[in-house]
Residue frames as qw, qx, qy, qz and C-alpha x, y, z in Angstrom:
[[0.072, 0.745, -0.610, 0.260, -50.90, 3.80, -21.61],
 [0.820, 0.056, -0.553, 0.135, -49.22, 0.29, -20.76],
 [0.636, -0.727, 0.158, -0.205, -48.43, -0.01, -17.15],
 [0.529, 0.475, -0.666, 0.224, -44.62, -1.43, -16.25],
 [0.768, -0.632, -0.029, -0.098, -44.62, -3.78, -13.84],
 [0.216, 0.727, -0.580, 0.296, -41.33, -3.71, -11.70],
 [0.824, -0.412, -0.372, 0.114, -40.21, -5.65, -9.07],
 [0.074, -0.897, 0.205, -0.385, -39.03, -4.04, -5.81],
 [0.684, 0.152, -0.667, 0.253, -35.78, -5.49, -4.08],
 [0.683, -0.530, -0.368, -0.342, -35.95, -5.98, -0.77],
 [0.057, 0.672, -0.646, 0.357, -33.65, -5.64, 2.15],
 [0.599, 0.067, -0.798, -0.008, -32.58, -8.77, 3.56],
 [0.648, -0.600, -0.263, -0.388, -34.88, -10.35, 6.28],
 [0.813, -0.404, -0.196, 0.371, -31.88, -11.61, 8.55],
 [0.022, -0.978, 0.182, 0.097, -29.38, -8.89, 10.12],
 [0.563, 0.631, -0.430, 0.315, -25.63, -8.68, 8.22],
 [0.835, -0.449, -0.252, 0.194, -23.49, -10.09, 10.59],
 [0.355, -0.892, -0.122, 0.251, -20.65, -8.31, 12.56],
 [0.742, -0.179, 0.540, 0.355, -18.19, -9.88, 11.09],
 [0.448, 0.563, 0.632, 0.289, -19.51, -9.16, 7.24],
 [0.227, -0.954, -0.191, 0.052, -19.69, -5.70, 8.40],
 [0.506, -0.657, 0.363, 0.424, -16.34, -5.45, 9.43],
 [0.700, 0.070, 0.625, 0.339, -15.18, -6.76, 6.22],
 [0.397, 0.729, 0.359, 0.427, -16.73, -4.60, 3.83],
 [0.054, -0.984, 0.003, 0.167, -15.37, -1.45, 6.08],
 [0.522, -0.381, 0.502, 0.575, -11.64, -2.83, 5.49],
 [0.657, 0.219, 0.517, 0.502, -12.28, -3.31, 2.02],
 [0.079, 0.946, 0.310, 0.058, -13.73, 0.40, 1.62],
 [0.312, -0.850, 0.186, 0.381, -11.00, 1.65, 3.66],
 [0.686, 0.007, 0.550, 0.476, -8.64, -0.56, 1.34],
 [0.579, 0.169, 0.286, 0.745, -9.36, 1.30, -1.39],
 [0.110, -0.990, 0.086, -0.012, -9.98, 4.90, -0.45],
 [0.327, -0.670, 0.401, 0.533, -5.78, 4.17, 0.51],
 [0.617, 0.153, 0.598, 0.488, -5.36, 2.38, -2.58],
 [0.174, 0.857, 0.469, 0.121, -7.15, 5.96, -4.43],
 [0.150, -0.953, 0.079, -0.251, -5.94, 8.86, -2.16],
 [0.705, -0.557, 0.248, 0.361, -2.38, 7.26, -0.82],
 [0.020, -0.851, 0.444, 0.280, 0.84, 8.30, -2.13],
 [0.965, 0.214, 0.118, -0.091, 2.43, 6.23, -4.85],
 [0.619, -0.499, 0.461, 0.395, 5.38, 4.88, -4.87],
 [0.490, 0.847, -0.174, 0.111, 7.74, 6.48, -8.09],
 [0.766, 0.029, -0.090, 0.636, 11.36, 6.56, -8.57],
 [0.006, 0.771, -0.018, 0.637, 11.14, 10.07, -7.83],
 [0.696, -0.642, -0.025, -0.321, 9.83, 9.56, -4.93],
 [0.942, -0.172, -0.050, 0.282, 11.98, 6.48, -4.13],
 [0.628, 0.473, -0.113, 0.608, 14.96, 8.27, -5.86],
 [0.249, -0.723, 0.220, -0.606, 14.39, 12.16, -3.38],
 [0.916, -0.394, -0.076, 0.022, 14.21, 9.24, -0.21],
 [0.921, 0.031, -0.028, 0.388, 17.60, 7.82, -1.21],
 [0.269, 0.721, 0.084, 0.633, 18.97, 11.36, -1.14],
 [0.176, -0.867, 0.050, -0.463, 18.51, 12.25, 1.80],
 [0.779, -0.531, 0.330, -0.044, 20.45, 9.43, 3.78],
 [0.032, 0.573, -0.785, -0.234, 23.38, 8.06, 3.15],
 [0.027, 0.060, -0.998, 0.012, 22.57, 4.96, 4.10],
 [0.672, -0.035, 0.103, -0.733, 18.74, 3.56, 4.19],
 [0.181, -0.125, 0.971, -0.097, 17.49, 0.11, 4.80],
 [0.156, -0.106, -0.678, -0.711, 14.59, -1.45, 3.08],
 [0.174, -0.464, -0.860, 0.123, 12.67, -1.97, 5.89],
 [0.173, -0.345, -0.138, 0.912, 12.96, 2.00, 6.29],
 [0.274, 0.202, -0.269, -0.901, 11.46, 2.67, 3.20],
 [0.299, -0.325, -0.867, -0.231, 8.72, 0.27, 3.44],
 [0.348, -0.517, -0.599, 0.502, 7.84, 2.16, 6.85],
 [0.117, 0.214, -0.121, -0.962, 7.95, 5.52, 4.98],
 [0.337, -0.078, -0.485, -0.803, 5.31, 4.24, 2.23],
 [0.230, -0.273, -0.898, 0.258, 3.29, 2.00, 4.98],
 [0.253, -0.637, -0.565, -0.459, -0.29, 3.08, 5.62],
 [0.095, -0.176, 0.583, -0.788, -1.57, 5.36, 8.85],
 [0.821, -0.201, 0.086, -0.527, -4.69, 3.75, 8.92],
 [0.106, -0.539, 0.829, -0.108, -4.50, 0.98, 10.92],
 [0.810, 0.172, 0.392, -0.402, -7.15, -1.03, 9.24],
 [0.725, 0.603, -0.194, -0.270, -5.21, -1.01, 6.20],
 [0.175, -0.563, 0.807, 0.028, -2.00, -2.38, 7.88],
 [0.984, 0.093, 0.132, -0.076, -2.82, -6.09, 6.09],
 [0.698, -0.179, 0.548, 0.424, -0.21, -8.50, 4.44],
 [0.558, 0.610, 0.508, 0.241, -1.86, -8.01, 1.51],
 [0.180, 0.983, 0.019, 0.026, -0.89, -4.10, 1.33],
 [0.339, -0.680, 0.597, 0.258, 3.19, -4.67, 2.80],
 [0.591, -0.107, 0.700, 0.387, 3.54, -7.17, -0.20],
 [0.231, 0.913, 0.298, 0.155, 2.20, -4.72, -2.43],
 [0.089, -0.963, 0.253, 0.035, 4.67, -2.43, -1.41],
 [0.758, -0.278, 0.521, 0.276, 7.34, -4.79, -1.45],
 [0.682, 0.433, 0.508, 0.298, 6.72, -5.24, -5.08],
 [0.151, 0.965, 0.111, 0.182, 6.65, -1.95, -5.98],
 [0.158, -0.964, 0.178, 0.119, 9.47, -1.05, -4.28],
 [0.641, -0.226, 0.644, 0.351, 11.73, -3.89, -5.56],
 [0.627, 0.578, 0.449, 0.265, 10.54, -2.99, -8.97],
 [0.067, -0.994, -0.076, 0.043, 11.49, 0.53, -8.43],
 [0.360, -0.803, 0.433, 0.195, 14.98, 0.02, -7.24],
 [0.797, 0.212, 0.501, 0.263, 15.74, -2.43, -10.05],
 [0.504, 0.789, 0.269, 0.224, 15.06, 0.52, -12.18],
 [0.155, -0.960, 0.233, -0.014, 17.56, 2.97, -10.06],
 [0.746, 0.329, -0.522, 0.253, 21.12, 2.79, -9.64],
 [0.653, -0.682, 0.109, -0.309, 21.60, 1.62, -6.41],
 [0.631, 0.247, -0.693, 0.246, 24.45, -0.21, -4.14],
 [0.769, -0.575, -0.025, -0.278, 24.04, -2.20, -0.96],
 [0.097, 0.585, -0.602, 0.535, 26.25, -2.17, 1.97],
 [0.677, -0.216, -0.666, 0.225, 26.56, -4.31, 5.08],
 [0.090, -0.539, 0.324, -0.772, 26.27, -2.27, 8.41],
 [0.477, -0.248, 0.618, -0.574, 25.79, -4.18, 11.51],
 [0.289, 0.182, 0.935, -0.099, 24.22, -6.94, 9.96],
 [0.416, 0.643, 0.558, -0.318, 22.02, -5.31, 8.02],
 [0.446, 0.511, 0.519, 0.520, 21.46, -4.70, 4.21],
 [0.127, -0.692, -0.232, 0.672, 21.63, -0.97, 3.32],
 [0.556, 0.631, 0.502, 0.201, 20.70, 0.91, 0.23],
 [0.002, -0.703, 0.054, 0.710, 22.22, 4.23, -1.30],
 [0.537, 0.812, 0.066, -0.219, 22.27, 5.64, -4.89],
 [0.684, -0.037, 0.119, 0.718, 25.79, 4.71, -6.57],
 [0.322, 0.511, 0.109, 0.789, 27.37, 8.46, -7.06],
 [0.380, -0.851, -0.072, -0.357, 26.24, 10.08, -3.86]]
C-alpha cells in the first residue's frame, strides 16, 4: 500500500488584526441580511403605497432599511435606492409637492 503524503495548512503565526476581524463580521452580517432580509417587490412596494395617501421616498427607504446596525453602510442604502427606483418605474405612480417635499402615491387611489 502507497502512502499519500499531504501537507498540513497551518494557522497563521501572527494574530489577525482587529480591524480584519471587524471586517469579515460586517461582511458575514452583510450577507446573512442580503439572504434572510425582506425583498423589495412591487407587491410589496405596491401594499406600502396603499396604505398612505401620500409617502415620500425617503419613507420607504426607511421601511426597507436594515435593523442591524452593522449593516447600515452606503453600500446597502444605494442598493435600495436602485431597487426601489426600478420598482416604481414599473408602477403607476404620481408625485406631488407638499411642503417642499416630493411625495409618491399610486395614480387611481
Amino acid at each position: 500500500m502507497r502512502a499519500i503524503k499531504s501537507t498540513v495548512m497551518s494557522l497563521p503565526s501572527t494574530p489577525l488584526s482587529p480591524t480584519f476581524v471587524f471586517h469579515l463580521f460586517c461582511l458575514f452580517l452583510l450577507i446573512i441580511y442580503i439572504f434572510f432580509s425582506d425583498t423589495i417587490t412591487d407587491d410589496k412596494v405596491r401594499s406600502l403605497l396603499l396604505r398612505k395617501q401620500y409617502m415620500t421616498f425617503t419613507e420607504l427607504i426607511q421601511i426597507f432599511w436594515p435593523k442591524i446596525e452593522n449593516l447600515r453602510t452606503k453600500e446597502v442604502k444605494d442598493g435600495i435606492v436602485r431597487k426601489l427606483a426600478t420598482v416604481l418605474r414599473r408602477l403607476n405612480i404620481e408625485e406631488k409637492t407638499i411642503n417642499g417635499k416630493k411625495h409618491i402615491k399610486l395614480k387611481g387611489t
